[in-house]
N, C-alpha and C positions, 0 to 999 in steps of 0.2 A: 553590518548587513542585517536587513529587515528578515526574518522567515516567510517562505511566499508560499503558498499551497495553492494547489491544481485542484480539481477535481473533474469528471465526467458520469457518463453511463455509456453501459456497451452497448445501447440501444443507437448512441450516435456514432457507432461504427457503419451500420447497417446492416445487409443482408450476406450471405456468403461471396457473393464474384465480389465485394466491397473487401470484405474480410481477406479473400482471395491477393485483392492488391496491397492492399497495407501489412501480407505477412511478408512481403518483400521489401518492408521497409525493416525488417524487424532480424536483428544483427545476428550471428552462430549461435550466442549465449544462450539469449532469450527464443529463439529457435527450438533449441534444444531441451530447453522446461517447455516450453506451450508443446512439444508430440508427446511428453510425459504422461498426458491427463487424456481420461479418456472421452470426459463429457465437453461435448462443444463450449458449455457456458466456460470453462473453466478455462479454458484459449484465448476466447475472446478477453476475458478478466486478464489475465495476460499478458496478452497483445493491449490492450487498455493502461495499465501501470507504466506499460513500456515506453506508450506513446507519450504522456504525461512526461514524465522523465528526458524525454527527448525535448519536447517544448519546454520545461523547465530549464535544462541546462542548455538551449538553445537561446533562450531569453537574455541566460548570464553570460552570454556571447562566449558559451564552450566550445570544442571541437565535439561534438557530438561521439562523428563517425571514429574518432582517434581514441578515445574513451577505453580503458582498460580496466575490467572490476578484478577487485580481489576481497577477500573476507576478513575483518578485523579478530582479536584475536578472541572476541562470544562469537565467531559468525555471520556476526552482520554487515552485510555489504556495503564496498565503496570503494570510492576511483582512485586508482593508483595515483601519486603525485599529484593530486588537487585539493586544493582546500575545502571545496565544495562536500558539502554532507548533504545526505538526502532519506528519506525512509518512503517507502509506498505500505499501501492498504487496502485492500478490497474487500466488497460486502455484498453479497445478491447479486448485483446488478451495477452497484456503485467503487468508481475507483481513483485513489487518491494519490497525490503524490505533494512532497512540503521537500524544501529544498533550504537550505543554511549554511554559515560560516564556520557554526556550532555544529555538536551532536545535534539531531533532531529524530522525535518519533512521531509519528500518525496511525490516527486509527479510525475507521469507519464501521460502521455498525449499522445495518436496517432496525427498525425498530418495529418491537412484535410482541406480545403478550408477552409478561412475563411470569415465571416462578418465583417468587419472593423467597422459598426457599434457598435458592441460588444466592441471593446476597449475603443470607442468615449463614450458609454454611461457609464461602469464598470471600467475602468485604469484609473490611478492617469494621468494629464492632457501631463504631458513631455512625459510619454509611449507611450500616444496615436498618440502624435507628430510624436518621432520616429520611431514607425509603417508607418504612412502614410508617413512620407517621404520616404522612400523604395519604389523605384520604382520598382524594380525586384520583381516578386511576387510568385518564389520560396523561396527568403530571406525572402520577407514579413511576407508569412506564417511561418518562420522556428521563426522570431524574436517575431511573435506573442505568439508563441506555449514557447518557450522561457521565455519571463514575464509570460507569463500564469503560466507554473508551478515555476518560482524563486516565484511569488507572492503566490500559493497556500502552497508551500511548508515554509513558511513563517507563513502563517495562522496557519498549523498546528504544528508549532513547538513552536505555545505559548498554545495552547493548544484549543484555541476557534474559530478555524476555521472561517467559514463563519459569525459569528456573529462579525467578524470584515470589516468592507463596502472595497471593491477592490478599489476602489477612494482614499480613508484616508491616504495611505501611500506608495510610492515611489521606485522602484527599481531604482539603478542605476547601470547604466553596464561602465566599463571602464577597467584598467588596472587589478581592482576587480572588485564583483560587493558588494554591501551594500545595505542598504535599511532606506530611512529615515522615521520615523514611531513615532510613543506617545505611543504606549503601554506599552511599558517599558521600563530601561536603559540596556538592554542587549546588549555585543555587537557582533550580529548576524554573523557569515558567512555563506557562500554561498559556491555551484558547481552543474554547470550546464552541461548535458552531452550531447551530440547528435549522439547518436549509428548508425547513417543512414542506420539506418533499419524501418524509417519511424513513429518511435517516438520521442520526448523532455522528459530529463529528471531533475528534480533539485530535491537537497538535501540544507536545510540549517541545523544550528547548534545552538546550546550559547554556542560556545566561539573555541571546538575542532577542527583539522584540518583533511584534508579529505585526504584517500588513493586515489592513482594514477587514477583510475578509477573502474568503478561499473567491479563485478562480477559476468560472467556469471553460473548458474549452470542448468544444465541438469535434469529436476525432477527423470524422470525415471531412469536414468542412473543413480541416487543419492541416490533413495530411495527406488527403485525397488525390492530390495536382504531383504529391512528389515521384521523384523517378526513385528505381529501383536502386540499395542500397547499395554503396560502389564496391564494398567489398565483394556481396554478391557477384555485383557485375562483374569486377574483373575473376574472380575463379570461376565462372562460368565462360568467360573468352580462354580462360587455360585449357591446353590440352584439346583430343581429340576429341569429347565429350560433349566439346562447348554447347551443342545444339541438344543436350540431351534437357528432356524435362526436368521440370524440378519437383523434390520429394513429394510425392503427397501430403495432404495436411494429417489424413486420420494414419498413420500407424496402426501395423497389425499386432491387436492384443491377442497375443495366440494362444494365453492361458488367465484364468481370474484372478489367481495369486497374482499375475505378472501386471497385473490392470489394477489391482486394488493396491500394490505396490507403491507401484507411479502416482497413483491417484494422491496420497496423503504423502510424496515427496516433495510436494511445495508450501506445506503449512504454517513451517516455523512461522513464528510472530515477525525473525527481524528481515522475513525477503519478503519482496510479491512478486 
């Protein structure tokens, strides 16, 4: 099986009654992380990975709604009983999802000035190199942003993310690109994408090869027609309640501690 990646922006969700109906499409799980977060953008991102995911394995002719997660044993999520491997990513505005037979990780990035600093002190010592020697510092940034996500998407395709130091182990960019590393004997590949619409993106693997390029999908235009999720449906026909409203979106944060909490509960590298 080829690796196929998604991508979008949550700008093609649209406005909130839009938002409103697609969080009905959107199962207990992921329910339950999007009232987490305090800031709207961070729902929407979301509800965005979410949607992705759902078209991805909707594509590989999955049962979407039968879909059971559980967490491997760094963390990182995935479907009980299926073969299917998946990794999502979100960045600003933009959100990803790559889907495989294999392990697979993804990573997204807006691209923004940078601190060269950050590579001198984080990137394995040749990265840093060939960073600074760029003099053009349109390219600069673009190669920064570049290793930034081959390396992160790297992390999460062993599963243990950050808990692996940016220094330890080496990207290299040539005719491929590879990666020299001790984690383990896998032999990783890589694609890196640059949609120049002002993001970096990379996907790597163990072992599978990658379609032509990421795929873009339209949320609303995608999901917009669908009906309400069944399982919603049917526990909302249970019981005497049946007719009661459903939760709000915004949750009361009744303290900051309890809102700054929540807020950096979705960050690991290996969820979105």
């Amino acid at each position: 099986m080829v690796v196929v990646t998604y991508y979008s922006d949550i700008g093609s969700i649209g406005g909130a009654d839009r938002y409103e109906h697609l969080l009905r499409l959107m199962p207990p799980r992921r329910r339950e992380k999007m009232d987490r977060f305090v800031f709207p953008k961070d729902r929407f991102l979301s509800m965005g990975v979410e949607l992705l995911l759902r078209k991805a394995l909707e594509d590989l002719g999955e049962d979407y709604e039968g879909i059971v997660m559980e967490k491997g044993p760094f963390g990182k999520p995935c479907i009980r009983g299926s073969d299917i491997r998946f990794n999502l990513s979100h960045s600003e505005r933009r959100v990803m999802c790559s889907v495989s037979e294999q392990e697979v990780g993804c990573d997204t990035e807006e691209v923004r000035p940078i601190d060269l600093d950050i590579a001198k002190r984080y990137f394995h010592g040749t990265e840093y190199e060939a960073i600074s020697e760029e003099q053009d510092m349109v390219r600069r940034n673009l190669l920064f942003y570049r290793y930034w996500t081959l390396k992160e998407s790297f992390m999460k395709v062993t599963g243990l993310g950050f808990s692996i130091p940016l220094d330890s182990f080496e990207i290299v960019l040539g005719d491929g690109i590879t990666v020299e590393q001790s984690v383990d004997d896998v032999d990783y590949r890589f694609a890196s994408y640059d949609t120049g619409d002002g993001y970096m993106n990379a996907v790597c693997s163990a072992g599978d090869v990658f379609e032509g390029g990421m795929i873009y999908v339209p949320l609303w235009e995608t999901f917009g027609h669908r009906r309400v999720h069944r399982y919603i449906q049917a526990k909302r026909s249970e019981g005497p309640d049946r007719n009661r409203p459903m939760r709000p979106v915004n949750p009361p944060y009744r303290t900051l501690a309890y809102a700054i909490k929540w807020l950096f509960a979705d960050s690991s590298p290996s969820s979105g």
